[in-house]
LOTOR-796711 format. One record per residue: residue in three letters; x, y, z of N, C-alpha, C in turn. Coordinates in steps of 0.05 Angstrom, whole numbers, plus 5000, padded with zeros to 4 digits. Example, Ala and Ser with C-alpha at 12.3 -4.5 7.8 and 13.67 -1.06 7.14 Angstrom:
2
ALA526448865156524649105156526449345156SER525749555142527349795143525850015157
//
This chain:
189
UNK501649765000500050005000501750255000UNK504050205014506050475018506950584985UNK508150284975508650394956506950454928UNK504650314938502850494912502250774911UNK501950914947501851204956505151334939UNK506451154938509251334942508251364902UNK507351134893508351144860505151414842UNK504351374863500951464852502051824849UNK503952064867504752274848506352264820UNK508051984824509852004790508351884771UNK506551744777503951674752502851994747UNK502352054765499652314755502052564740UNK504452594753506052804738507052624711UNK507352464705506952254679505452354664UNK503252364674500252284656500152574644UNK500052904670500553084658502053154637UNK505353054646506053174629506253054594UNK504752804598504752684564502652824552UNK500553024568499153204562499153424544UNK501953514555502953844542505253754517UNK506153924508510153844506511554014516UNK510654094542512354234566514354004580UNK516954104590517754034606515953994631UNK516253834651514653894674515854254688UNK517354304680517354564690515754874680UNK513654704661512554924646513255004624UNK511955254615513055354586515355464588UNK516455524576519055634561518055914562UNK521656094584520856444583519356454559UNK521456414530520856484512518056394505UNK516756284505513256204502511656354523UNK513056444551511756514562511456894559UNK513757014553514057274535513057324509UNK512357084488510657144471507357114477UNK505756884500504357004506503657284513UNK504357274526504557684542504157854517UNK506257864501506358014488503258004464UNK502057734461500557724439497857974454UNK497657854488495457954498495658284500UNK497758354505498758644501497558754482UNK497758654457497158744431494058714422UNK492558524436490158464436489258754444UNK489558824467489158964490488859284475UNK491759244459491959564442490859614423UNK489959384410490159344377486059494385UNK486659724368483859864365481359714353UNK478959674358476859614353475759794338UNK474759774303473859964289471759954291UNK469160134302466960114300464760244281UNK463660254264462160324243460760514247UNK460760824245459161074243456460974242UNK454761054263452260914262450461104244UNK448660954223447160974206444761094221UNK445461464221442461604234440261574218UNK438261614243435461564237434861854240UNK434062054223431862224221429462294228UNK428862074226425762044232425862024260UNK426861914275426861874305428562124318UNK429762254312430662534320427362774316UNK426662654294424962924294422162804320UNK421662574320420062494343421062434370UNK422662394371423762554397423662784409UNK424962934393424263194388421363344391UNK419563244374417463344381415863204395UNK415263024410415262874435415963154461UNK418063154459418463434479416463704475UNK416063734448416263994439413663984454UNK412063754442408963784452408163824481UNK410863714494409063744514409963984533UNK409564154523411364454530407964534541UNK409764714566408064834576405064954565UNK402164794575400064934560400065184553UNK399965364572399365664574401965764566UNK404165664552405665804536404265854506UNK403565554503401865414473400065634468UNK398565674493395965784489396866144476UNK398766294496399266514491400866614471UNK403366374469406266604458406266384435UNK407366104426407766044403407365674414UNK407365564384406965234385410265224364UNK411865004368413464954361413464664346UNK414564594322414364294313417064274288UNK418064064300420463994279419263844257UNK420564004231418763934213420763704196UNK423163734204425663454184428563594204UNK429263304203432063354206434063264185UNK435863274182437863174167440563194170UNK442563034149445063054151445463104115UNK447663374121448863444095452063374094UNK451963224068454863174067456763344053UNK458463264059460663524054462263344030UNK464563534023465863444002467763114000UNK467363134031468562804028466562604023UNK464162674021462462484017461162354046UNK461462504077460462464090458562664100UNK457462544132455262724142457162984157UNK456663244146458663414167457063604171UNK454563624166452263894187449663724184UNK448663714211446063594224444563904216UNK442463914206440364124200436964004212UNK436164264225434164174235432364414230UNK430364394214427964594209425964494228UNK425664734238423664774265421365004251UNK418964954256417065154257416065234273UNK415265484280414465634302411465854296UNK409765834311407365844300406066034325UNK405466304317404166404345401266344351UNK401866384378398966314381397666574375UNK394666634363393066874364393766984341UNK395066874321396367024300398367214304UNK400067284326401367554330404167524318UNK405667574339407967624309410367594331UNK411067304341412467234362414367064357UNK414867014338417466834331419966944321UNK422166874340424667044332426966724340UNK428966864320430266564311431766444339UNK432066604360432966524386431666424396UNK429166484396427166274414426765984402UNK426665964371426165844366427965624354UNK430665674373432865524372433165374395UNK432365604412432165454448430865244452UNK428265264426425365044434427264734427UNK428264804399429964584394431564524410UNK433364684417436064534433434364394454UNK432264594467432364434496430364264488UNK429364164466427363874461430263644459UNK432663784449434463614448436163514470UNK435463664494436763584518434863434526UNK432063384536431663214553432063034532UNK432662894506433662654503436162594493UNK437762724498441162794501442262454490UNK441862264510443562014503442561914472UNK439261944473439361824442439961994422UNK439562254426439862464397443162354388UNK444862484413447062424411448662204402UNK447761994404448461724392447861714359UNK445561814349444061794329446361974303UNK447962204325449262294304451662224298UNK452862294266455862094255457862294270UNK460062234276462962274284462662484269UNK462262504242463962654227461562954230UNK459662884234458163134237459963374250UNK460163584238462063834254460164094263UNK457564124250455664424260452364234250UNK451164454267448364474272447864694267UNK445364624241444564924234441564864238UNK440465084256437965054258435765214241UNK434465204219433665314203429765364218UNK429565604212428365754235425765784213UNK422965774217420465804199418465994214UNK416366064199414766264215412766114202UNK410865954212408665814194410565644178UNK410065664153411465574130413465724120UNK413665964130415766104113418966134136UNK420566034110423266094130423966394118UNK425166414160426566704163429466804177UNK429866534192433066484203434566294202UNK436766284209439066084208440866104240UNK439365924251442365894275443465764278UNK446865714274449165594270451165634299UNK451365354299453265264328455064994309UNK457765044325458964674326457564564341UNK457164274328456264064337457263934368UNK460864034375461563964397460264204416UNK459664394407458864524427455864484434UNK454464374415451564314418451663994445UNK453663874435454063604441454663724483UNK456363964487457364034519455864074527UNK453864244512451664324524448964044540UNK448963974511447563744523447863504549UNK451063594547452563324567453063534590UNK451263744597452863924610455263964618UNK456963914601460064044604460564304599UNK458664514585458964754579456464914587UNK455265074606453365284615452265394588UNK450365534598448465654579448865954565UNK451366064584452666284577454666234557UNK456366074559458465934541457465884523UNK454565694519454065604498452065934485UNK450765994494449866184471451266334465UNK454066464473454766604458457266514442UNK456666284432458366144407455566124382UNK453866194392451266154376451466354352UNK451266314327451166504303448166474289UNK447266744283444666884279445366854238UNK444066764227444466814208442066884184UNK441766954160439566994142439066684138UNK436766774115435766524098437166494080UNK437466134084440566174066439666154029
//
């Protein structure tokens, strides 16, 4: 019995090692420095991920999802707001590099209450309460937001921001002072 106890570890380190083609002392530095090194490179080696394919349609209902449900007794007195399209214009490389959003603005009572600041605000801030999805929705390469401003049907402004600054604002990294006055007022283009 003793000596089956004594022979029963050089069977089992046997049996292991006809397992590997390690020495019983393991791998080799050198096998064990090229592991390392492969996982290193795993580790670095960048993951390309694919510019996600925006949806339009779901920016502008989002969007007006918020818009609607804006204070009654603003609706009732001063103006109704509704995104009428969003889009992406490509630039000469053939990508998306300005997010455009035509907003209409509609007084209430017929009066004569729509000015392209306000009716940039209605947008931006329909675009903050849904910050994570707008933001996802748009490509890398997007660089400005032009918000194209309507009175009824007829356009009358242009307000132009970068996109990273639309993007601080939303992620509040940048105040409301910072951000509006990077804000540009512009005609009908």
């Amino acid at each position: 019995m003793k000596r089956l106890l004594l022979a029963l570890p050089l069977v089992i380190l046997l049996l292991l090692n006809a397992c590997g083609n390690y020495p019983i002392g393991g791998p080799s530095p050198n096998d064990t420095t090229a592991v390392i090194a492969s996982l290193t490179a795993s580790v670095w080696t960048p993951t390309i991920s694919p510019t996600p394919a925006p949806s339009p349609a779901k920016i502008v209902e989002w969007m007006n999802t918020e818009l609607s449900q804006a204070d009654s007794l603003e609706q009732t007195l001063d103006a109704k707001y509704l995104v009428v399209d969003v889009s992406f214009g490509n630039g000469s490389s053939g990508l998306a590099e300005v997010m455009r959003v035509d907003i209409r603005c509609e007084c209430a009572n017929g009066g004569q209450c729509c000015y392209p600041e306000r009716t940039f605000i209605a947008a931006i801030n329909s675009m903050k309460k849904r910050n994570d999805k707008i933001i996802e929705q748009v490509p890398a390469t997007v660089g400005r937001v032009k918000v194209i401003c309507y009175d009824h049907m007829n356009q009358f402004a242009t307000m132009s921001v970068s996109w990273a600054d639309v993007k601080g604002y939303l992620q509040d990294q940048i105040n409301g002072y910072q951000f509006g006055s990077r804000v540009v007022r512009g005609d009908v283009p």
